[in-house]
N, C-alpha and C positions, 0 to 999 in steps of 0.2 A: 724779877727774880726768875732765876733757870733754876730746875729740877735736871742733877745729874748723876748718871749712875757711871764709877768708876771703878775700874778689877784693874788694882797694882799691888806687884809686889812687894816692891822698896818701903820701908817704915820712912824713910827720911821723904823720899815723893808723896807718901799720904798724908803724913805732918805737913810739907809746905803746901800741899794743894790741900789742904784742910784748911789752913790759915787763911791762905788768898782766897778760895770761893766762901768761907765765912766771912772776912772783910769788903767783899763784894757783893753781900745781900745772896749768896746763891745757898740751893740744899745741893746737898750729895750724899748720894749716898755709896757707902763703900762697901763693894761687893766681897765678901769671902768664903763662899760657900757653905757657908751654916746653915742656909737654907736656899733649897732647888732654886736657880735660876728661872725654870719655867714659872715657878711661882711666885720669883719678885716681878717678874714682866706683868704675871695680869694680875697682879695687887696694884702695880704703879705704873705710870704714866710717864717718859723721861724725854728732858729736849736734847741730851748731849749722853754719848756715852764715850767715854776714855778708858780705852781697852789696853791693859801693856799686851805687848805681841810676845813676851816669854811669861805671861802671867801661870805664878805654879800650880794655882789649883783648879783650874781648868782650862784647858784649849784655847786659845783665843780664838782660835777658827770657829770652834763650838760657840762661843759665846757672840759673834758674827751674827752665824747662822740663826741661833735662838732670836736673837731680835727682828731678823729679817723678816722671820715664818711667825714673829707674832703679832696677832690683829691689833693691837693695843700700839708695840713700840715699833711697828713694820717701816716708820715712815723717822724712826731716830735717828741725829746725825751723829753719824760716830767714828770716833779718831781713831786710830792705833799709833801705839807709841814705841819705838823701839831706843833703843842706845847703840844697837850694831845693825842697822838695815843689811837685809840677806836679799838678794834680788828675785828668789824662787820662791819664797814666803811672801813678798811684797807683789810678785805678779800673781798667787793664789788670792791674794784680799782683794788685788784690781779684777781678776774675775766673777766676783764677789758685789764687786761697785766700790768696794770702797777705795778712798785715793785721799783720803787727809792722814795725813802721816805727820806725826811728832818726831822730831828728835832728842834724844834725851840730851842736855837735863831739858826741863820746863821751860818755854820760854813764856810768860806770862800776857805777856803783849798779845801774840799771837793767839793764847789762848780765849782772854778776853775778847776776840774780835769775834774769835770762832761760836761764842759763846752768845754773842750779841745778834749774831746774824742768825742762828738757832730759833733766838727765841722774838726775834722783829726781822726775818724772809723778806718784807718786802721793804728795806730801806736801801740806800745806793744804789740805785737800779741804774743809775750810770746813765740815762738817757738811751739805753735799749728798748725801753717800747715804746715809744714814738710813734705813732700809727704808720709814717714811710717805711720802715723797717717792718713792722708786721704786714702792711700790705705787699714787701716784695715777697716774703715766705709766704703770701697766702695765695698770689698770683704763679708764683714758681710751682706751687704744689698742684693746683689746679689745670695748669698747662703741662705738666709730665704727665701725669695720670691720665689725661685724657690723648698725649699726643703717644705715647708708648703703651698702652694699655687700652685705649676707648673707653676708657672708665670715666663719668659722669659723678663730679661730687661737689658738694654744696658745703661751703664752710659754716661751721656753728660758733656759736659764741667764744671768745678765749676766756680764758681762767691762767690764775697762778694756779702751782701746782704745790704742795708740797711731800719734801721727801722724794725717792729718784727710784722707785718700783713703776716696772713698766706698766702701758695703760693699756695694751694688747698683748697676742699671741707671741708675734717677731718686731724684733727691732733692729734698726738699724743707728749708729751711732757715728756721726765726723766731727773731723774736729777743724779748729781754722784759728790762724793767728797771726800776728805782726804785728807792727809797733803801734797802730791806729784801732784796731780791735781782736779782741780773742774770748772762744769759748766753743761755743757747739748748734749742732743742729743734729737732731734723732726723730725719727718716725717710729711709732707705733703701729703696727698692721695687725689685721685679721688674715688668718692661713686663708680663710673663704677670697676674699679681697685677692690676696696675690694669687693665687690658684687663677682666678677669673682673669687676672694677667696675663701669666701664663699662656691658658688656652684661646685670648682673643690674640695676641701677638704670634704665637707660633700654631696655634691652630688646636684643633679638639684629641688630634693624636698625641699630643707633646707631654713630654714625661711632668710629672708636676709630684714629683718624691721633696722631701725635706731640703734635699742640696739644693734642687733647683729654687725651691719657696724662698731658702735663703740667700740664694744670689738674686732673684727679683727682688727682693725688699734692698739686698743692698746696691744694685743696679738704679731705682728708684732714687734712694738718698742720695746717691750719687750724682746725677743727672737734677733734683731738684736743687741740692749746693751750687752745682755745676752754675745754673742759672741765678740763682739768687748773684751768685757772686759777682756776673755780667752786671747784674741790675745796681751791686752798690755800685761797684766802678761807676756807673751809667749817672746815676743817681743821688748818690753820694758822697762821688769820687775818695772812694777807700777802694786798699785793695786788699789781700790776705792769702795766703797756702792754706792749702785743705789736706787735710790727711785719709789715709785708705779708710773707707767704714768699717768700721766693727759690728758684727751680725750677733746678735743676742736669740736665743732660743728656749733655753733650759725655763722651766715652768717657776713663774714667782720673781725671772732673773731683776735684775737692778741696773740704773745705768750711769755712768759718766760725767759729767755734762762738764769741765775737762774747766769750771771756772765758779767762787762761791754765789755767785750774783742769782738773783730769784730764778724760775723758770716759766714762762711762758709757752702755753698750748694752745693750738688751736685745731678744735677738734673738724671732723669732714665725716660728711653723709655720704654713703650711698646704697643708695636705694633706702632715703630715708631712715636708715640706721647707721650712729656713732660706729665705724669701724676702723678710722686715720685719726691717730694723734700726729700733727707734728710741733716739738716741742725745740725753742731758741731759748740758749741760755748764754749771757753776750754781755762782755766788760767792753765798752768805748772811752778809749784816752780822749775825751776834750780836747786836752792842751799838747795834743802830737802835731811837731811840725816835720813835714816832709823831709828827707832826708835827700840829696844829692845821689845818684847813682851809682857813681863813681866812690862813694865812701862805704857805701851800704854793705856789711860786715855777712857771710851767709857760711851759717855752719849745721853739716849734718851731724845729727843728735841723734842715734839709733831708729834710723828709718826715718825722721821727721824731722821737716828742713823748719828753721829756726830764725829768725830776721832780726839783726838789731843793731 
């Protein structure tokens, strides 16, 4: 059973999403403001939250936000649901992290999955962690950092992760796809860490302000995808497009990870202190059979090339 907290407006969407998550063993509860949202967060505990994106008695952005910054529900997954997607609203919530989007009406199937995966993270993992696959992200990260940087770092234990709040300072975010696998890979850094980049690769004079911190982190991700991606070809024989990095800074921010499958971190020493996450989060089609080259269909899609 899921505990879910829901802010809609529509009497007829509360009625039938009342019906369905009571016939489904689920709680909800339905938000309307009668009392502060600050203080149903640290009363309760939620695995899903379903936000309408025109909900009228408070913001949805507000109600985002409150979850994000609270200890309690920081790590909630949570939909917005629209009936008329506006794409300047929709790129403030992906600044946000968020990226599961409903279309009105309900479609229940989809919701139940979303539901299921909330509250059991670690089922279909699709045969992404496979130790081959973690060891080429672990061998990739370990060979940039010390071949761009002279940085010496010792990998730590992996863990699932839950929830998509980052586990450092900067981050950086890419994404990768085709018809054999898609989803992400994102590092977590310490300003200390890239800073020490910085000044070992360009020297002790070398500007090391904010711009610069954030293009070595996403210079890093870049060059570590870069490689990974040799290794599955090599390895695995898959292949996939990577997209530009996205650099995360903003304090608390949230990230991506561009597919709903578990997440996977593995953390990195240096100098004996946790300072590198880097975190794979990866859907593998099993049953994809190669496509002929000559058939193979390539369409750009607002900056991100698309294969199918």
């Amino acid at each position: 059973m899921a505990k879910l907290f829901i802010a809609e407006s529509s009497k007829k969407s509360i009625e039938n999403l009342s019906r369905f998550l009571t016939n489904d063993g689920h709680e909800a509860y339905f938000f309307d403001n009668s009392k502060p949202i600050q203080e149903v967060l640290n009363e309760s505990k939620f695995d899903l939250a379903i936000i309408d994106q025109n909900f009228k008695d408070l913001s949805s952005f507000d109600l985002v936000n409150h979850f994000i910054k609270n200890q309690k529900n920081g790590n909630t997954h949570i939909v917005v649901t629209t009936s008329s997607p506006n794409k300047e609203d929709l790129n403030k919530f992906s600044a946000l992290g968020i990226n599961h989007l409903f279309i009105k009406p309900y479609r229940y199937k989809l919701l139940s999955d979303k539901i299921k995966y909330a509250i059991n993270p670690n089922k279909n993992d699709h045969g992404a962690f496979e130790p081959e696959i973690l060891k080429i992200f672990l061998e990739s990260t370990i060979h940039i950092f010390d071949s761009m940087g002279r940085i010496v770092i010792v990998a730590g234990r992996p863990f699932l992760k839950s929830g998509n709040q980052s586990l450092s300072e900067v981050s950086a975010v890419i994404g990768l796809s085709s018809p054999q696998i898609k989803g992400s890979m994102s590092i977590n850094v310490t300003k200390k860490i890239l800073i020490a980049c910085i000044y070992r690769m360009l020297g002790s004079d070398a500007k090391a302000d904010d711009t610069a911190i954030a293009d070595i982190c996403g210079e890093l991700c870049n060059q570590i995808m870069g490689r990974a991606k040799q290794k599955f070809l090599k390895k695995k024989s898959m292949s996939f497009e990577i997209t530009v990095p996205t650099i995360l800074a903003d304090p608390m921010h949230i990230l991506d990870y561009k597919s709903n499958s578990p997440v996977l971190v593995i953390p990195f020493l240096f100098e004996k202190i946790a300072g590198i996450y880097v975190e794979f989060c990866l859907e593998i089609n099993d049953s994809y059979e190669p496509v002929a080259p000559e058939k193979l269909q390539v369409v750009v899609e607002e900056g991100e090339l698309i294969l199918f």
